[in-house]
C-alpha positions in Angstrom: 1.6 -24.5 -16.6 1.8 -21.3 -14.5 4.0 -18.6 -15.5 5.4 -18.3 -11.6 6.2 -21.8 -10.5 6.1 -22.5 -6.6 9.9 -22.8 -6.0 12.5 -22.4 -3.2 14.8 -19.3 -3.3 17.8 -20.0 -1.2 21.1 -17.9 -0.3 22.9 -15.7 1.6 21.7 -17.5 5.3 18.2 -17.0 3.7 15.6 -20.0 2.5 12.4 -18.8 0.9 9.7 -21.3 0.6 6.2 -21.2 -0.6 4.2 -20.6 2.5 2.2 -23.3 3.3 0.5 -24.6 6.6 3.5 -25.9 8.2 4.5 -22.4 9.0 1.6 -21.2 10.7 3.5 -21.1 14.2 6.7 -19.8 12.9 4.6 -17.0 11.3 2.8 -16.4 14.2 5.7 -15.8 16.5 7.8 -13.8 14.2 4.0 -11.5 13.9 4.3 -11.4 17.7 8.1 -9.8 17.9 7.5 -6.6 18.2 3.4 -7.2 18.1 3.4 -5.8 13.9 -0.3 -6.1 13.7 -0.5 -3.1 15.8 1.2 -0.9 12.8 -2.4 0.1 10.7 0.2 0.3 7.4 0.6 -3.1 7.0 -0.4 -6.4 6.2 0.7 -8.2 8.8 -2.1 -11.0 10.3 -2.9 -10.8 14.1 -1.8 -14.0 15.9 -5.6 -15.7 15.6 -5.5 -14.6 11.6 -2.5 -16.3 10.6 -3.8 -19.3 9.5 -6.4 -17.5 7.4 -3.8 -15.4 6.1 -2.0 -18.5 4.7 -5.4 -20.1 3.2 -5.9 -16.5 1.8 -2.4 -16.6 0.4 -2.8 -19.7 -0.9 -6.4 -19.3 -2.5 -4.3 -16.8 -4.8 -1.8 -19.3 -5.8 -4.3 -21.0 -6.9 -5.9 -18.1 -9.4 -2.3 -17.4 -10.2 -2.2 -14.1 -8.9 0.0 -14.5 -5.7 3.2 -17.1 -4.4 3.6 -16.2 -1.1 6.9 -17.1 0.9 7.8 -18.0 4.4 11.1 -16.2 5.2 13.5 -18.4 7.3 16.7 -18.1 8.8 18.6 -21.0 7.1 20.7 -22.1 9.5 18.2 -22.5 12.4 14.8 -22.9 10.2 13.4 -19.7 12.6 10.3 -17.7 10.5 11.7 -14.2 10.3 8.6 -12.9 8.0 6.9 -13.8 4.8 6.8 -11.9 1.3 4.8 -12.6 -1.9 4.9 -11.9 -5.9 1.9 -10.9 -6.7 -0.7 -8.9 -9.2 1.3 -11.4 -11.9 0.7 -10.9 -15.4 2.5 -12.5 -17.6 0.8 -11.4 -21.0 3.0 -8.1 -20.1 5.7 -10.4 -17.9 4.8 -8.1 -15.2 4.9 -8.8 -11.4 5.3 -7.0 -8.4 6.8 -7.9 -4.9 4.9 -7.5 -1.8 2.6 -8.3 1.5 6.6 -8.0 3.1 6.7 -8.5 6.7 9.5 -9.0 8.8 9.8 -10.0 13.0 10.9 -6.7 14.6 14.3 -8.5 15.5 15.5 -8.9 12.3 14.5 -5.5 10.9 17.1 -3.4 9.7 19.0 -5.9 9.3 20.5 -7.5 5.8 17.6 -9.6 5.7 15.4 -7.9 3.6 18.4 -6.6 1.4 19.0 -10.2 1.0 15.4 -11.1 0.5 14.8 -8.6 -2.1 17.9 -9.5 -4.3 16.9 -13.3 -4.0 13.6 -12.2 -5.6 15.0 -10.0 -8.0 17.2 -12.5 -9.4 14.5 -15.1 -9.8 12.4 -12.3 -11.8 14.7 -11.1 -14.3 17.0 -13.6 -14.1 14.6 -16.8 -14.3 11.4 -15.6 -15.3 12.7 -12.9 -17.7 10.3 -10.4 -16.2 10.5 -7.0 -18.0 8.9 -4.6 -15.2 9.1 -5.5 -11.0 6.6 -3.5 -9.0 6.0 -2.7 -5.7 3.2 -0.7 -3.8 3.1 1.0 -0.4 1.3 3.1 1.7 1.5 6.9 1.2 2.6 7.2 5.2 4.5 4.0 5.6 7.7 6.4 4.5 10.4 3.2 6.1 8.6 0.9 3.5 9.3 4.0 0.4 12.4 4.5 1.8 13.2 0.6 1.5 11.8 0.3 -2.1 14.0 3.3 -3.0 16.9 1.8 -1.6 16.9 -0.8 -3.8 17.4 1.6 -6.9 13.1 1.3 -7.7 12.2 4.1 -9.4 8.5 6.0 -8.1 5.9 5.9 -11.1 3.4 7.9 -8.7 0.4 8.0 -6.6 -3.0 6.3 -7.2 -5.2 8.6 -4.6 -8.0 6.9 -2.6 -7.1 3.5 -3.9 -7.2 1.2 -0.7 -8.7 0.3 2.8 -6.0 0.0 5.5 -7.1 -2.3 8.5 -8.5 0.5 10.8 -11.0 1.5 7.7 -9.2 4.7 6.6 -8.5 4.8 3.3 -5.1 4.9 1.9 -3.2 6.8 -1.3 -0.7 4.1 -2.4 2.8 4.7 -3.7 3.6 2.9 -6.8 7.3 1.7 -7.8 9.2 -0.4 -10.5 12.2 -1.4 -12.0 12.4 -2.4 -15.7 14.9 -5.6 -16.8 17.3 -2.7 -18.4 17.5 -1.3 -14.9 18.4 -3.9 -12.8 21.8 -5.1 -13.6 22.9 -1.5 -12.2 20.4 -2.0 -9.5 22.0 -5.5 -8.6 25.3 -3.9 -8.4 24.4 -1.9 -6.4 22.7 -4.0 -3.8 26.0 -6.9 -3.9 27.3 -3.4 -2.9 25.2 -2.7 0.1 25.1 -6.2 1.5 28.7 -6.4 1.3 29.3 -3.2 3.3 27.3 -4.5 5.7 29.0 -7.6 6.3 31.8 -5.5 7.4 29.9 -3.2 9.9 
């Protein structure tokens, strides 16, 4: 028995499900709004890589290093995105929260402020994780600016640590948030969303 269980995260309009198959075309056309692959800071599969993208994904569900999610507009069922868990280790009930992705149309919007809180209350709440982490590339400042937002604290820099897509090589931004940290950091995200409902 895994320490991170395949399981579907559902709430505020959202439905996260383990990405399987099935959601090759969905994922495909969200990659396609606003043409993501294009941005050399992310992760995001070209149209003809998405289904290797989900065998990649799911290869590391099977080592028990990665659960990846298809992000889906519950009412309609429409892929926005995908995010994972990943680098698990639950010796040190450590995980961290990443390969995020969203369609262009649904950026800066409250999905990812929704996505985020969905995940965090699995971790802490569910799992009893002790430490969430998340990584980034040194320029992709909206991605450090989202992490920040949701009350992540920086631990610093690992220089030289990994290849982006066009071959350069990238300084990546670590960030986490302990258990003792997060019911402050929950409030303050119920907070956020809530203020944007009423925009």
């Amino acid at each position: 028995m895994t320490w991170v269980e395949p399981v579907i995260l559902q709430g505020r309009g959202l439905r996260l499900e383990p990405l399987a198959p099935a959601h090759e075309a969905g994922l495909r056309a969200a990659a396609a709004d606003g043409e993501l692959w294009r941005i050399r800071v992310t992760s995001v599969p070209e149209p003809e890589q998405t289904r290797a993208y989900i065998e990649a994904a799911l290869q590391m569900r099977e080592a028990g290093s990665r659960l990846a999610f298809a992000v889906l507009d519950a009412a309609s069922s429409r892929v926005l995105g995908s995010t994972s868990y990943h680098d698990i280790l639950p010796a040190v009930r450590r995980l961290e929260i990443g390969y995020t992705w969203y369609a262009k149309s649904v950026q800066r919007s409250h999905v990812n402020t929704s996505c985020k809180l969905l995940m965090l209350e699995h971790a802490f709440d569910t799992l009893g994780c002790a430490v969430v982490g998340w990584r980034t590339d040194n320029y992709n400042f909206a991605s450090q600016r989202a992490i920040e937002r949701l009350g992540a604290r920086k631990d610093g820099v690992i220089r030289h640590h990994a290849l982006r897509r066009d071959g350069t090589v990238r300084d990546t931004v670590m960030y986490s948030m302990t258990a003792g940290e997060w019911p402050e950091a929950r409030a303050q995200l119920l907070d956020l969303l809530q203020r944007h409902a009423h925009d």
